[in-house]
SERO-796894 format. One record per residue: residue in three letters; x, y, z of N, C-alpha, C, O in turn; residue number from 1. Coordinates in Angstrom, 2 decimals. Layout:
BEGIN
SITE   code    n_east   n_north      n_up   ca_east   ca_north     ca_up    c_east   c_north      c_up    o_east   o_north      o_up   pos
SITE    ALA         X         Y         Z         X          Y         Z         X         Y         Z         X         Y         Z   NUM
...
//
This chain:
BEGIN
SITE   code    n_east   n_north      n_up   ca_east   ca_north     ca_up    c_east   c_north      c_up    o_east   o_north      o_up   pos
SITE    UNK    -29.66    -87.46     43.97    -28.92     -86.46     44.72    -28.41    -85.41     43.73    -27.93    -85.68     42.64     1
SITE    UNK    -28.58    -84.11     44.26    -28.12     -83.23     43.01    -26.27    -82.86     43.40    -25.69    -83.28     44.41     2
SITE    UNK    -25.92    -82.38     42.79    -24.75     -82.21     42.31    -24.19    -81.67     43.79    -23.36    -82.29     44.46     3
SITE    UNK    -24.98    -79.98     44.29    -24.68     -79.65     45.78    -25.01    -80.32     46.46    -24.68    -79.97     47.59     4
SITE    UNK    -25.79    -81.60     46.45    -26.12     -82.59     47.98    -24.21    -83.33     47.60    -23.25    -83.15     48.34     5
SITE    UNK    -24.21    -83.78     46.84    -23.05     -84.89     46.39    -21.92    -83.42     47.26    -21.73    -83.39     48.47     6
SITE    UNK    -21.53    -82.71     46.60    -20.86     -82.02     47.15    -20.26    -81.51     48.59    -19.13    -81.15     48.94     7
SITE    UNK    -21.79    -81.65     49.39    -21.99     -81.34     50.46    -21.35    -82.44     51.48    -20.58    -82.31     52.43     8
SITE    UNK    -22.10    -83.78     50.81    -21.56     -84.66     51.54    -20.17    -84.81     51.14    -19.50    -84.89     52.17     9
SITE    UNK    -19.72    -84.87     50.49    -18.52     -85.07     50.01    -17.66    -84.43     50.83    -16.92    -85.20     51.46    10
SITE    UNK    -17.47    -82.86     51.11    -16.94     -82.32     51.83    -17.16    -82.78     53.22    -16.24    -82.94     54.02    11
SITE    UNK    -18.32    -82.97     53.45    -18.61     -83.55     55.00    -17.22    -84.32     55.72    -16.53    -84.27     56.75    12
SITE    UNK    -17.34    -85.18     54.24    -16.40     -86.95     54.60    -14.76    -86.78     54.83    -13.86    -87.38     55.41    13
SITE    UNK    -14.96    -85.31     53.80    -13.26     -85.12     54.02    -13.22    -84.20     55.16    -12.10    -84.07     55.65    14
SITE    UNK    -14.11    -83.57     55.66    -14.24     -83.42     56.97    -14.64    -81.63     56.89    -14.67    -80.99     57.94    15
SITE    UNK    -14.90    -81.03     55.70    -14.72     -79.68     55.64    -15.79    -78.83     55.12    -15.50    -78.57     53.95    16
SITE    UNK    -16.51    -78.46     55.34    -17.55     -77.62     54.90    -17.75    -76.50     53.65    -16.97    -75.55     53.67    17
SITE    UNK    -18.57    -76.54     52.74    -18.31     -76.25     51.65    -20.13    -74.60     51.66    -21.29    -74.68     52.06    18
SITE    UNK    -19.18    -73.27     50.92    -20.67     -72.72     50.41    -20.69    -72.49     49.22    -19.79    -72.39     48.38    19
SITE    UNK    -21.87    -72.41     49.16    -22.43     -72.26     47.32    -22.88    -70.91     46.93    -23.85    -70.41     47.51    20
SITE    UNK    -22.23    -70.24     45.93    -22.62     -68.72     45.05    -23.66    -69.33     44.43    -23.60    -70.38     43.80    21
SITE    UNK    -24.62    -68.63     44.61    -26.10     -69.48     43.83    -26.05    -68.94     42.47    -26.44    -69.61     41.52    22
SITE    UNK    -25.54    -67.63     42.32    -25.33     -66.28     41.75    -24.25    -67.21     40.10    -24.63    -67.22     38.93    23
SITE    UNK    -23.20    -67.72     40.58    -22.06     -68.11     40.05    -22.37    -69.51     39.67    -22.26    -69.99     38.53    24
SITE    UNK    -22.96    -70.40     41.25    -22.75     -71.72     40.87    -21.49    -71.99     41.46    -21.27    -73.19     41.64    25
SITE    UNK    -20.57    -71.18     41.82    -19.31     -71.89     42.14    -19.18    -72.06     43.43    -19.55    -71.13     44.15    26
SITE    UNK    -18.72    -73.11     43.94    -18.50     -74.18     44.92    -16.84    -72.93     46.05    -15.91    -72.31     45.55    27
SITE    UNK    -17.15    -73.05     47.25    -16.27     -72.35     48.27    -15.89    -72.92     48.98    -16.70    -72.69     49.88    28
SITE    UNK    -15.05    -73.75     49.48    -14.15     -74.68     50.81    -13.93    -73.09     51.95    -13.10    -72.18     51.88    29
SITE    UNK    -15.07    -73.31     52.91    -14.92     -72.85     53.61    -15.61    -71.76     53.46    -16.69    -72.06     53.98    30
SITE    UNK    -15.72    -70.43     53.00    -15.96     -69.35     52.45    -15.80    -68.82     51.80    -14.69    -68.97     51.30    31
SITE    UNK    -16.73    -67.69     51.20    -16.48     -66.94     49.72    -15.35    -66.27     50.22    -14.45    -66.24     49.38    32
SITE    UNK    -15.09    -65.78     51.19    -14.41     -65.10     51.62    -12.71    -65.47     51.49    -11.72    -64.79     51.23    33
SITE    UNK    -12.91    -66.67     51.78    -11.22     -67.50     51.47    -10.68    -67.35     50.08     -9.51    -67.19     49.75    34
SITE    UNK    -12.00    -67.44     49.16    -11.72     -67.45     47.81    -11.13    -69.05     47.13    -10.85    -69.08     45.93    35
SITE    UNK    -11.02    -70.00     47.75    -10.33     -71.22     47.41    -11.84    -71.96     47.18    -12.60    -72.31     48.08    36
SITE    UNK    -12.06    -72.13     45.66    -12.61     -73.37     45.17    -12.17    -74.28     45.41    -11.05    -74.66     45.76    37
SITE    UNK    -13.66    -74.99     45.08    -13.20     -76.99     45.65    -14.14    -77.42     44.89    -15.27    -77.27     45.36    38
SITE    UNK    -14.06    -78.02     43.63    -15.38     -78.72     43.39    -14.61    -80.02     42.43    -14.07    -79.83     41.34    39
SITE    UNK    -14.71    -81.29     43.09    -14.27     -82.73     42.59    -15.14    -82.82     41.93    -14.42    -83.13     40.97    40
SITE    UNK    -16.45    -82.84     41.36    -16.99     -83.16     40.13    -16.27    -82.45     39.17    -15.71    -83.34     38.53    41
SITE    UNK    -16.03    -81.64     38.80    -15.29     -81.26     37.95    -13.26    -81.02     37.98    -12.41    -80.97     37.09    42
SITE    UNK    -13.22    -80.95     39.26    -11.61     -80.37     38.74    -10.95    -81.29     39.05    -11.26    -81.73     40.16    43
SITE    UNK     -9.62    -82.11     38.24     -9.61     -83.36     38.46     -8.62    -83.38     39.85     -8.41    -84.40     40.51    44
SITE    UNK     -8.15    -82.26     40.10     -7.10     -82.70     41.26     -8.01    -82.20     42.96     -7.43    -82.37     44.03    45
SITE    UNK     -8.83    -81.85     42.92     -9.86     -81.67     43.64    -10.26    -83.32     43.82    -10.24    -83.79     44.96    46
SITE    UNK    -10.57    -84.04     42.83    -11.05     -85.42     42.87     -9.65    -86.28     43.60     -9.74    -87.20     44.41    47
SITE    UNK     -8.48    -85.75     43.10     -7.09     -86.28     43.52     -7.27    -86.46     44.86     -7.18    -87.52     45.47    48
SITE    UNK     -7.58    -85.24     45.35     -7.30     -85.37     47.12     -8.03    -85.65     47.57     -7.95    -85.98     48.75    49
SITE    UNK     -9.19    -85.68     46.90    -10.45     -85.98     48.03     -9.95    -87.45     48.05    -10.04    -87.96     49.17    50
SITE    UNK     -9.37    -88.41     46.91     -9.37     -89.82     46.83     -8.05    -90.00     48.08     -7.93    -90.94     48.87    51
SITE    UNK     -7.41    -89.13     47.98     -6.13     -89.62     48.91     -6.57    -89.51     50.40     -6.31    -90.26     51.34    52
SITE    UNK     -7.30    -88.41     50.37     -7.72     -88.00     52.15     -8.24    -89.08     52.16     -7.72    -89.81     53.01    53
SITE    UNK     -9.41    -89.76     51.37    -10.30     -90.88     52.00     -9.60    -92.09     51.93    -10.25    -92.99     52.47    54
SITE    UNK     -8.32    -92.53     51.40     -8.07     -93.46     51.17     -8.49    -94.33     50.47     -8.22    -95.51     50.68    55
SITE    UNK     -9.50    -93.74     49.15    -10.39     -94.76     48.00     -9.19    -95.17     47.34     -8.06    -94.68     47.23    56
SITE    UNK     -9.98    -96.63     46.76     -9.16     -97.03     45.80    -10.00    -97.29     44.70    -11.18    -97.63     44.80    57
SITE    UNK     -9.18    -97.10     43.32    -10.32     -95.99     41.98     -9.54    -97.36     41.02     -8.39    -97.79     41.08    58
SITE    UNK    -10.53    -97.70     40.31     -9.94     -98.07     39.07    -10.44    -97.72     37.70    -11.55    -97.23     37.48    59
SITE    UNK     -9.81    -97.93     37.05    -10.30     -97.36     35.36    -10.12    -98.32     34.53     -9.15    -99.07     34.57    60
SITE    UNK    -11.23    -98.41     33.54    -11.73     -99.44     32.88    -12.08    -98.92     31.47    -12.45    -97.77     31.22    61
SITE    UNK    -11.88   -100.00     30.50    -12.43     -99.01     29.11    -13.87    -98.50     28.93    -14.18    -97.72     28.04    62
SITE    UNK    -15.00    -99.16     30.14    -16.38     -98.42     29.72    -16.56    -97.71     30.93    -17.04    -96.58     30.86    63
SITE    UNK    -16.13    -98.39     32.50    -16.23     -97.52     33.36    -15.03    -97.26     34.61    -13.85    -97.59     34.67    64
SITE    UNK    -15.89    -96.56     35.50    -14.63     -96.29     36.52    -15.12    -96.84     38.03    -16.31    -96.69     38.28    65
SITE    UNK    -14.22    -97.52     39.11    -15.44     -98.10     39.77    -14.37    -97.41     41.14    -13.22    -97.26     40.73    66
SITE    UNK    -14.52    -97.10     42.25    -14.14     -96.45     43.71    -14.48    -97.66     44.47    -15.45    -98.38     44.28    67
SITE    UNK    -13.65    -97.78     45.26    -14.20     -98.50     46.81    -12.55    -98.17     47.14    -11.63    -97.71     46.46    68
SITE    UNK    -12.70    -98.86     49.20    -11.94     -97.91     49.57    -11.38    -99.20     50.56    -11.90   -100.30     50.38    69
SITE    UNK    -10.59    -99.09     51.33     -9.62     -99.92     52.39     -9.65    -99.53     53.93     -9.80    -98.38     54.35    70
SITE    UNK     -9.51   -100.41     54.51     -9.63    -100.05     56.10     -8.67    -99.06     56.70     -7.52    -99.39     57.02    71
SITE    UNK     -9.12    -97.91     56.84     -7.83     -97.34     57.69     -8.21    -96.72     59.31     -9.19    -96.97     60.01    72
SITE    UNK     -7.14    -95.92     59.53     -7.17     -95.96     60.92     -8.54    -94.37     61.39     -8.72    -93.70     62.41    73
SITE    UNK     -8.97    -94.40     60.45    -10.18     -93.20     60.59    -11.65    -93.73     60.99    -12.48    -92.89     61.34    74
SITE    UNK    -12.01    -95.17     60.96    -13.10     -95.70     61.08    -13.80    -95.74     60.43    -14.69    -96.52     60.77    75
SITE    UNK    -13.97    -95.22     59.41    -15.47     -94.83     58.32    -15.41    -96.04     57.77    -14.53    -96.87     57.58    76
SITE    UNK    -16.88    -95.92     57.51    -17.47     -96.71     56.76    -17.22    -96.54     55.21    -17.35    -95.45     54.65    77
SITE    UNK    -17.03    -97.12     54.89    -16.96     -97.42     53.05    -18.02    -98.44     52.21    -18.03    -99.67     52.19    78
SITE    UNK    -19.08    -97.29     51.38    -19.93     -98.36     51.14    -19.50    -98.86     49.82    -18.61    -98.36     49.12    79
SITE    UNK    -20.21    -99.91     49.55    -19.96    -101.21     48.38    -19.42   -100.14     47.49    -19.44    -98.92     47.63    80
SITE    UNK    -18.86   -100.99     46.43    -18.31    -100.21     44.99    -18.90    -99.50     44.55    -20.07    -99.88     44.61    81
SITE    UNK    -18.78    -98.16     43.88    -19.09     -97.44     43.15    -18.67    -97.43     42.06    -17.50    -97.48     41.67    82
SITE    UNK    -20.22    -97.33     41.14    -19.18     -97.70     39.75    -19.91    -96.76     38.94    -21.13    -96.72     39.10    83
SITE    UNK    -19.40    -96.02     38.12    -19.93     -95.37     36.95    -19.69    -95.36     35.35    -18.57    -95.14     34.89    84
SITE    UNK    -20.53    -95.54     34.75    -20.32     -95.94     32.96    -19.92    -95.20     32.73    -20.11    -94.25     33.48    85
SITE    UNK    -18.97    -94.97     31.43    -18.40     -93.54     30.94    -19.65    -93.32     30.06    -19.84    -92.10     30.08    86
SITE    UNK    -20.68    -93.97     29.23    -22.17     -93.14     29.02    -22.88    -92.31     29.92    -23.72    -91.57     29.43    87
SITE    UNK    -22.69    -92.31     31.20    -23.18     -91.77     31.89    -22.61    -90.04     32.15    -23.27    -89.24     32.81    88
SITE    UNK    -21.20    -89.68     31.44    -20.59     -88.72     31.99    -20.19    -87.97     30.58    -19.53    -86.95     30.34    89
SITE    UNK    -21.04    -89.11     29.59    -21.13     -88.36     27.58    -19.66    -88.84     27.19    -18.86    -88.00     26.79    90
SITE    UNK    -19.20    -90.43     27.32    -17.87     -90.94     26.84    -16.69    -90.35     27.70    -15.63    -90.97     27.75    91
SITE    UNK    -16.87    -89.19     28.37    -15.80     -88.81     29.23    -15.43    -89.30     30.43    -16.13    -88.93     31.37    92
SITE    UNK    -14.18    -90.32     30.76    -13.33     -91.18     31.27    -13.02    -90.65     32.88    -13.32    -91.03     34.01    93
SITE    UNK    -12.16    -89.42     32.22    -11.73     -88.69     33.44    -13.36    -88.15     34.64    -13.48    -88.23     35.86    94
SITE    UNK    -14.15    -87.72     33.77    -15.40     -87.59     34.24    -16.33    -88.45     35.19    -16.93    -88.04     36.18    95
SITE    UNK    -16.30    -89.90     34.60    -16.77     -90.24     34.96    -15.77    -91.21     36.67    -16.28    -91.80     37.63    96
SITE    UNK    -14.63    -91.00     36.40    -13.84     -91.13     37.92    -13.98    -89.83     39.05    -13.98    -89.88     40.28    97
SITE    UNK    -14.10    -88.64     38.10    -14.61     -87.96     39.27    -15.83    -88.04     39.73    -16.06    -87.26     40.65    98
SITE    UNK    -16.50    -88.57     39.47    -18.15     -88.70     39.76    -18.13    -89.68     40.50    -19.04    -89.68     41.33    99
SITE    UNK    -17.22    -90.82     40.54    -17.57     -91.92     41.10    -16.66    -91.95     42.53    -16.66    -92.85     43.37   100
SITE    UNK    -15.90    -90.75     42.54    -15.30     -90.04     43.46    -15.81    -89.88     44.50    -15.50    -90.23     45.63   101
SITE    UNK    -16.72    -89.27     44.07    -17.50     -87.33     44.65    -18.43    -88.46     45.35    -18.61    -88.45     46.57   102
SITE    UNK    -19.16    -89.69     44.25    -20.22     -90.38     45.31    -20.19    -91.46     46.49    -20.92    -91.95     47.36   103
SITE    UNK    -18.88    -91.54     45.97    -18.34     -92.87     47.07    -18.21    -91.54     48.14    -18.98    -91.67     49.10   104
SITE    UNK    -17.55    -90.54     48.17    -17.15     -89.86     49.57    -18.59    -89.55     49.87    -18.81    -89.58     51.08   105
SITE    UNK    -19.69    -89.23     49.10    -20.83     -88.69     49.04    -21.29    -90.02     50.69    -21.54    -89.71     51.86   106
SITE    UNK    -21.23    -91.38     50.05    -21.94     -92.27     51.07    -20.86    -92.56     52.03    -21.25    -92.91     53.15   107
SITE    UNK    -19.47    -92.50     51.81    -18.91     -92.24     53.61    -19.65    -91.34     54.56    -19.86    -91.55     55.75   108
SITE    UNK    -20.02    -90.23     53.78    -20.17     -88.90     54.52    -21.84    -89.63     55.88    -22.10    -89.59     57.09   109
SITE    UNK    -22.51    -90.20     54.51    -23.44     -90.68     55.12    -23.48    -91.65     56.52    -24.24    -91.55     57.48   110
SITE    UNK    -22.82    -92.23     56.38    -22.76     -93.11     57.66    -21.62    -92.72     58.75    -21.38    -93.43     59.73   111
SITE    UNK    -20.80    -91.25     58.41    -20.98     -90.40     59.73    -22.26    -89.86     60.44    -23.27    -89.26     60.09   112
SITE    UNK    -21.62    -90.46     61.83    -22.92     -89.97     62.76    -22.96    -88.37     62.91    -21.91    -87.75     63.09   113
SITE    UNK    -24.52    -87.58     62.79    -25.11     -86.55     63.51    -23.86    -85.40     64.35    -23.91    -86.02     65.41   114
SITE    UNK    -23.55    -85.05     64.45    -22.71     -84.43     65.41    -23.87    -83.38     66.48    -24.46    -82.35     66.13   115
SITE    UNK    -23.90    -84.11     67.93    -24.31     -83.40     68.89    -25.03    -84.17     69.84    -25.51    -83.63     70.84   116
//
């Protein structure tokens, strides 16, 4: 999955629709027009809320970081643990919790149904 699929879904799960400056690369909650970036792979408090809206629960470890999440009153599905090596994110810690963020909301998003 590339970085804008992860994204895409991601936003899906927190329920909000995201566009992409192809031009820039930079990530839009909602529209260019709003001007309010959103991108949890990188910004760590972007990763903050996305973890609080979904109700994940994140832990940190000295090689990796692993997400899974708790029953709440929203229904979603929460798939198995997500876990990511900090090799995987070049030794970076904080990095690699946002990644493991972005993909856990990435597969909630997934097992919302179709809308229509």
């Amino acid at each position: 999955m590339t970085d804008r699929e992860l994204l895409e879904a991601a936003a899906k799960a927190e329920g909000h629709e995201v566009e992409f400056d192809e031009l820039s690369g930079l990530v839009f909650w909602g529209n260019k027009l709003s001007g309010l970036l959103w991108n949890p792979l990188h910004n760590d408090g972007d990763a903050l809320r996305l973890k609080v809206k979904l109700h994940l629960i994140v832990g940190s470890y000295a090689s990796f970081s692993s997400v899974s999440g708790t029953y709440t009153a929203d229904g979603y599905e929460v798939p198995e643990e997500t876990i990511v090596w900090h090799h995987e994110t070049g030794g970076d810690p904080c990095a690699a919790e946002r990644l493991a963020i972005t993909r856990c909301a990435a597969g909630i998003a997934a097992a919302i149904p179709a809308a229509g």
